[in-house]
C-alpha positions in Angstrom: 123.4 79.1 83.5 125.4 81.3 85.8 124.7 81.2 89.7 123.5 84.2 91.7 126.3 85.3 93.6 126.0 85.2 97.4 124.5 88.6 98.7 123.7 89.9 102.3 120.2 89.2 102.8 117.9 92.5 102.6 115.8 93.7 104.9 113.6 96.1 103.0 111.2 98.3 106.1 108.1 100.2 106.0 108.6 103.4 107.8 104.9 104.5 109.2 103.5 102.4 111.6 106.8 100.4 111.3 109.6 102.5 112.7 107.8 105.7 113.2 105.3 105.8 115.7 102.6 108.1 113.0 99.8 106.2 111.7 97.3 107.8 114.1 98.2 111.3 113.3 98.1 109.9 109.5 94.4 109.2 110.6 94.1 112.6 112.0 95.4 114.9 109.0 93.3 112.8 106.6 90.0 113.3 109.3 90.4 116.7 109.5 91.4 117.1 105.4 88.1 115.3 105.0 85.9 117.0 107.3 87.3 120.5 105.6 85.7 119.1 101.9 82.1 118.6 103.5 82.4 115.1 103.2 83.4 113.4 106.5 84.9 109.7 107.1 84.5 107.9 109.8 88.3 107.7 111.4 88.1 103.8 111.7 87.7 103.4 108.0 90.7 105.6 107.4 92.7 104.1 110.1 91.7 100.5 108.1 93.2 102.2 104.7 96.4 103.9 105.8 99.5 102.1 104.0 97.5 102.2 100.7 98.4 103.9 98.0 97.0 107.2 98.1 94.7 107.2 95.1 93.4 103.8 96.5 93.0 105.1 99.7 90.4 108.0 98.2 88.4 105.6 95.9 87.9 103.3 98.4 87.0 105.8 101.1 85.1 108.7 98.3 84.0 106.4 96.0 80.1 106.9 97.1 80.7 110.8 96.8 82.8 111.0 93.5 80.5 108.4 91.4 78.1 111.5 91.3 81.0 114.1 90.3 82.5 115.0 87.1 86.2 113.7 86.2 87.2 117.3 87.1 85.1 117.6 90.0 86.5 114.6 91.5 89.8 115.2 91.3 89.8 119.1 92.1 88.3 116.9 95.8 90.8 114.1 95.8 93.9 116.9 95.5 92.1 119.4 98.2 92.3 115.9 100.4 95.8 115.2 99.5 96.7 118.9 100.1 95.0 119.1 103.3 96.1 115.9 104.5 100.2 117.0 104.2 99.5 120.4 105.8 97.9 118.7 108.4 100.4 116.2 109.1 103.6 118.5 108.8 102.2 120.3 110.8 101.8 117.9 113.6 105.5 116.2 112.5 107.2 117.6 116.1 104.4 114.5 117.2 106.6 112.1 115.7 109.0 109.6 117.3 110.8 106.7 116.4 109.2 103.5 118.3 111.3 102.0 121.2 114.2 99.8 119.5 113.8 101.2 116.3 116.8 102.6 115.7 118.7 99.6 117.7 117.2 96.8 115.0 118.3 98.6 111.9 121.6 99.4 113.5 122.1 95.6 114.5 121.0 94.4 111.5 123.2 96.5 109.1 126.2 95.3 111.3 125.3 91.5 110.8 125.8 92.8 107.1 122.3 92.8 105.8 121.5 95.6 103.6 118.7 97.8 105.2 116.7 99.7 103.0 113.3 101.9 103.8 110.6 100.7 101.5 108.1 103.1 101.6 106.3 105.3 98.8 105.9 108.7 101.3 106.2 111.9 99.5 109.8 113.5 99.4 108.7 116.5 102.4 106.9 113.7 104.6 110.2 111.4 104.4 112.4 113.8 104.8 110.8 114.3 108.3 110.9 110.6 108.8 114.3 110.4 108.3 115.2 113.4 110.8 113.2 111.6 113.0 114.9 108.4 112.8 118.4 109.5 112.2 119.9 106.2 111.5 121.4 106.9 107.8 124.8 104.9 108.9 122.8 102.4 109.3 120.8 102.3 105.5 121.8 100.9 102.3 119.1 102.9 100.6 115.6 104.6 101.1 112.8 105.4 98.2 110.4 107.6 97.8 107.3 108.6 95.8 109.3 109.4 93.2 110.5 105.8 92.7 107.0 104.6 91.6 103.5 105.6 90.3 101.0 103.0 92.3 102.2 102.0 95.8 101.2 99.2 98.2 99.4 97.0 98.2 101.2 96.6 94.3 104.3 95.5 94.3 106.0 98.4 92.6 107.9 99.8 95.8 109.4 96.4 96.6 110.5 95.9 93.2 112.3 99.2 93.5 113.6 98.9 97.0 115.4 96.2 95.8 116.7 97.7 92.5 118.3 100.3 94.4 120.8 97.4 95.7 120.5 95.2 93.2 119.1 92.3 95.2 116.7 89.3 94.9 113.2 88.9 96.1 114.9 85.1 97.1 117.3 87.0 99.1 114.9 89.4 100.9 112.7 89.8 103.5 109.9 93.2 104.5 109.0 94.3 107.9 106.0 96.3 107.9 102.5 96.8 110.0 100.0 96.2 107.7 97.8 93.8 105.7 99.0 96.4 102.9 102.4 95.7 102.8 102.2 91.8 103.8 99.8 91.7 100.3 102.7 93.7 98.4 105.5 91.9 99.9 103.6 88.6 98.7 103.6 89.9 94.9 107.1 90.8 94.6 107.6 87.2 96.4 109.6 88.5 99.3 108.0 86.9 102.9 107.2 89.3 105.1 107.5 89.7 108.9 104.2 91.8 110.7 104.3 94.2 113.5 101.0 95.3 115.6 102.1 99.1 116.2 100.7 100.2 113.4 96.8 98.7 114.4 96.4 96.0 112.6 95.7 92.3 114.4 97.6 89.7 114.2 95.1 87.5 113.4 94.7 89.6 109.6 98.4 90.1 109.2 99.0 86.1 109.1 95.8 85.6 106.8 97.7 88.0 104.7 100.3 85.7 104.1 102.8 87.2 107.2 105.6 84.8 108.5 105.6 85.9 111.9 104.1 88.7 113.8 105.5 90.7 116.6 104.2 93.5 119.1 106.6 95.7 117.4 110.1 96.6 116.4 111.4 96.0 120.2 109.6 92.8 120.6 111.4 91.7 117.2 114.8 92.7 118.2 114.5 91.0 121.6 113.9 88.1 120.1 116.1 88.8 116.5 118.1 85.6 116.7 115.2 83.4 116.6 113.2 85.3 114.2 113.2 84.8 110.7 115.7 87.8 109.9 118.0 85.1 111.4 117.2 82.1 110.0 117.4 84.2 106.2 121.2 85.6 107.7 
């Protein structure tokens, strides 16, 4: 049997909540995309489900409403969510900011020579804003999309494919990300994953997730990087 050669260790990122301060206006364009079909959600239960996959997202927060709908009926509402949910969010995208130290940890990471890549399953127009946003693409091996997979997080299908596009090993990577979501994906593509509070999640459910370590956020981690377990994995 032939050995694995050496690679850089890959850190693979979530984006929202992550390295881009926009879960809460995530929680805002679905509100208001909601409220506009006649069938309001209270915020905190939509706050609870952002990082899901979208289609999980609307069964677990319509699921009362569409078990009394036809097949057709219940999608024509799940799109007029989706569809309201993006307008509402572009247009609230000049909003957006990169968290403090954001931009500095992928930076310092890719010159230690890990491979940095964004693992997140937004649509192409949403991450194209996240990306102006972060403006860090010297610093990224690679990025996916939506495209890249049919069910996102809390499957595994976006880490399997964040790591195809640099041909790494789950043994030789490690997530970041801000929710119990992407902790419970990480775990089933078994790649360890690293928590961060910005995105509203406790640390208390992020390490009964199955979370390594859990940190105030991106600038707490690179503060204290050479500690953490991106180093011991360097």
């Amino acid at each position: 049997m032939t050995d694995r050669a050496p690679a850089p260790v890959t850190v693979l990122f979530d984006i929202d909540g992550t390295l881009v301060d926009s879960n809460y206006l995530h929680v805002d364009a679905f509100d208001r995309a909601f409220a506009a079909t006649g069938h309001p959600v209270d915020a905190w239960r939509i706050h609870r489900s952002i990082g899901m996959d979208s289609a999980a997202l609307l069964d677990a927060l319509l699921g009362p409403v569409v078990e009394g709908l036809s097949d057709d009926k219940a999608e024509e509402l799940g799109e007029a969510v989706k569809d309201g949910h993006s307008r509402n969010y572009l247009a609230m995208a000049d909003r957006l900011r990169p968290f403090a130290g954001a931009v500095d940890l992928l930076r310092a990471l890719a010159k230690r020579g890990h491979a940095v890549v964004l693992a997140t399953s937004s649509p192409e127009d949403e991450l194209e804003v996240l990306l102006k946003v972060l403006d860090v693409d010297d610093a990224l091996a690679a990025t996916t999309s939506s495209a890249d997979v049919e069910t996102a997080k809390p499957e595994p299908d976006i880490m399997h494919a964040a790591l195809g596009k640099v041909g790494a090993h789950p043994d030789d990577a490690i997530m970041v990300g801000d929710s119990v979501w992407d902790v419970r994906a990480s775990e089933r593509a078994g790649v360890p994953c690293i928590g961060l509070l910005s995105g509203g999640s406790g640390r208390d459910e992020l390490l009964e997730a199955g979370a390594v370590a859990v940190y105030d956020d991106v600038a707490d981690l690179l503060e204290n990087l050479d500690s953490s377990p991106l180093a011991s994995t360097a």
